[in-house]
C-alpha positions, 0 to 999 in steps of 0.5 A, spaced: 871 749 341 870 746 335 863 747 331 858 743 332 858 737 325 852 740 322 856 747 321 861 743 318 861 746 310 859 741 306 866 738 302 866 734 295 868 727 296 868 728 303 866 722 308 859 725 307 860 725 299 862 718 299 856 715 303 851 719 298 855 716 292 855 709 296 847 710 298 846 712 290 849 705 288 844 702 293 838 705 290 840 704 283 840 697 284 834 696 288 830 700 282 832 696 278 830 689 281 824 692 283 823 694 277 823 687 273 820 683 279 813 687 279 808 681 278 803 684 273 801 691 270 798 693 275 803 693 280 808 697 277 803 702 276 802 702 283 809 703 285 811 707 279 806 713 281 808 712 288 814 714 287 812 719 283 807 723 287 813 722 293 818 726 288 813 731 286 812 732 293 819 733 295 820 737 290 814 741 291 816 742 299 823 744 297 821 749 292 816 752 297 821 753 302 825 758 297 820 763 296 820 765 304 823 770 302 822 770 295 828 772 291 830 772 283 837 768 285 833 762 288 826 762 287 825 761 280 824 754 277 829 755 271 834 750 275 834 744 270 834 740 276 828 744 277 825 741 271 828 735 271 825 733 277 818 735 275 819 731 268 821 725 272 815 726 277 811 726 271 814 721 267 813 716 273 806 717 274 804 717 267 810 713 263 808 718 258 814 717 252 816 725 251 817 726 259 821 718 259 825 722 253 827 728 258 828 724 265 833 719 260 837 724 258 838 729 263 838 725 269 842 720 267 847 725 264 846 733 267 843 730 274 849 725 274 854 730 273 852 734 280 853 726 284 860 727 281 862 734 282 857 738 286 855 745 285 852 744 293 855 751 298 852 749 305 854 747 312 854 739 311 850 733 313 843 734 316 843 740 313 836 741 310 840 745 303 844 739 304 839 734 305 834 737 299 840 737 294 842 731 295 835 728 295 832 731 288 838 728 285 839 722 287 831 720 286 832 723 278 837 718 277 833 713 280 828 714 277 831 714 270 834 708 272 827 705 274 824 707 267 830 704 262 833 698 266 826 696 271 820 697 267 824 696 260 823 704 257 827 706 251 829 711 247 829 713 240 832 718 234 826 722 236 826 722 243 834 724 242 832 730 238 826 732 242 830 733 249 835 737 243 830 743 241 827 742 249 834 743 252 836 749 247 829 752 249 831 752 255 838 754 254 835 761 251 830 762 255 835 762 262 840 766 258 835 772 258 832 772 264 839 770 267 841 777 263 834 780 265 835 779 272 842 778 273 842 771 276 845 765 273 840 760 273 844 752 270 851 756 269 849 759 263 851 765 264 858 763 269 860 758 271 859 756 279 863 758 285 865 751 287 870 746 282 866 743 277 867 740 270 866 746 267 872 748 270 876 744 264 871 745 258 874 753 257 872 760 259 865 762 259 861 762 253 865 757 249 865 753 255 856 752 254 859 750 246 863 745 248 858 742 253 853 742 247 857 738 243 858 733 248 852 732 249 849 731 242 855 725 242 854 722 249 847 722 248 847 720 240 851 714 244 846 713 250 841 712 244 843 708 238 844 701 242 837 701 243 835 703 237 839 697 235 837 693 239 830 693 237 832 694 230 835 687 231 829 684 234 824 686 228 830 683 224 825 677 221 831 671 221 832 668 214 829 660 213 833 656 210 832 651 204 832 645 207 837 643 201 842 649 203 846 644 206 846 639 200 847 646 196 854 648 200 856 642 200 860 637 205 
C-alpha cells in the first residue's frame, strides 16, 4: 500500500514546490498593491504592524515548537532565517531604517535563496516542518517586497555596509558556536545535505568566500539604482536663459 501523501518527502520542484513558488508571486504582487493603495498614514501603519505582529507570531510559535525537546541542532536562534524574520517583524512594526536595511538585503537575496533551492528534509505537504518552512519564508520576502516597492522604503551606501559588518558578526559568531558545539547553524561550517547552490560555489571553506563576494557585488548592485535615483531627484534642473536659444542659433 502506498504511503499516506503526508508521508511523502518533500522534493524540490516537486508539484507542491511550484505552487509555493506560484503562492510566492501571488503574494509579492498583492503586497505590493497593497502597499501603494494604503489611503493615508495611518492606514499603512495599521497594515504594517499587523503584518508584523502576525510573523512575529508565527515565528515565535515555530520557534516554541523546537525546544520540545530542546537540542543545540535545532533549538538555537542562530539560523539567519531565524534573525531575518525577527529583523523583518521588527522592521514591519516599526519601520526603523537599521531593521529596513537587514530585512532588504537578506530576505531579498538569502531568504530568496531558500524559495529556489531548499534546504527543507521533511515529509511534504501538510506537514508542519514543511508548512513552517515555507511560511517564514515566503512572509520575509513579502515583506521585503512590502517596505521597498509598497510603501517606498530604500536603501543607501550606509545601509549596505551595515548589513555588511552585521552579516560577518553573525558569520563569526555562528562559526564559534558551530565549532563549539558541533552543529551547523546558516552552513557555516558544511554545506547542507540536500542540493543547493552551494553546491556549485566550491568546497568548504572557500565556498563561504565566494559567497562574500557575491554578495558584496549583488547587494552593491540592489543599492546603487536607488541611490542614483534619488541623487537625480535632488538634482536642481538648470534654468535657461531666456536668450539661450537666440545664443545657439537657429
Amino acid at each position: 500500500m502506498d504511503a499516506p501523501t503526508a508521508q511523502r518527502e518533500f522534493s524540490a520542484y516537486g508539484l507542491s514546490h511550484w505552487i509555493v513558488l506560484a503562492l510566492f508571486a501571488v503574494g509579492a504582487v498583492l503586497v505590493v498593491v497593497i502597499g501603494r493603495t494604503h489611503r493615508n498614514d495611518a492606514t499603512a501603519r495599521r497594515f504594517s504592524r499587523t503584518f508584523g505582529a502576525v510573523t512575529l507570531g508565527i515565528y515565535l510559535t515555530i520557534y516554541v515548537s523546537t525546544l520540545f525537546p530542546p537540542t543545540l541542532s535545532r533549538s538555537v536562534p542562530l539560523r539567519l532565517t531565524d534573525l531575518a524574520t525577527i529583523v523583518a517583524g521588527y522592521a514591519l512594526l516599526t519601520h526603523q531604517r537599521w531593521a529596513y536595511a537587514l530585512t532588504y538585503y537578506w530576505c531579498l537575496t538569502l531568504s530568496t535563496q531558500a524559495l529556489i533551492s531548499p534546504a527543507l528534509e521533511s515529509p511534504d505537504f501538510p506537514n508542519k516542518v514543511f508548512l513552517a518552512f515555507w511560511t517564514i519564508h515566503l512572509a520575509v520576502v513579502w515583506a521585503a517586497i512590502y517596505l521597498t516597492w509598497g510603501i517606498g522604503m530604500h536603501p543607501t551606501w550606509r545601509s549596505y555596509w551595515f548589513a555588511v559588518a552585521v552579516t560577518v558578526a553573525w558569520v563569526a559568531v555562528t562559526f564559534v558556536f558551530n565549532s563549539l558545539a558541533d552543529t551547523n547553524y546558516g552552513f557555516v561550517n558544511r554545506k547542507p545535505s540536500t542540493l543547493s547552490l552551494l553546491d556549485v560555489l566550491g568546497p568548504w571553506p572557500w565556498y563561504l568566500g565566494t559567497v562574500a563576494v557575491i554578495l558584496l557585488v549583488v547587494w552593491a548592485l540592489m543599492t546603487w539604482p536607488w541611490v542614483r535615483s534619488e541623487s537625480m531627484s535632488r538634482s536642481p534642473v538648470p534654468i535657461e536663459s531666456p536668450h539661450s536659444t537666440n545664443s545657439q542659433g537657429i
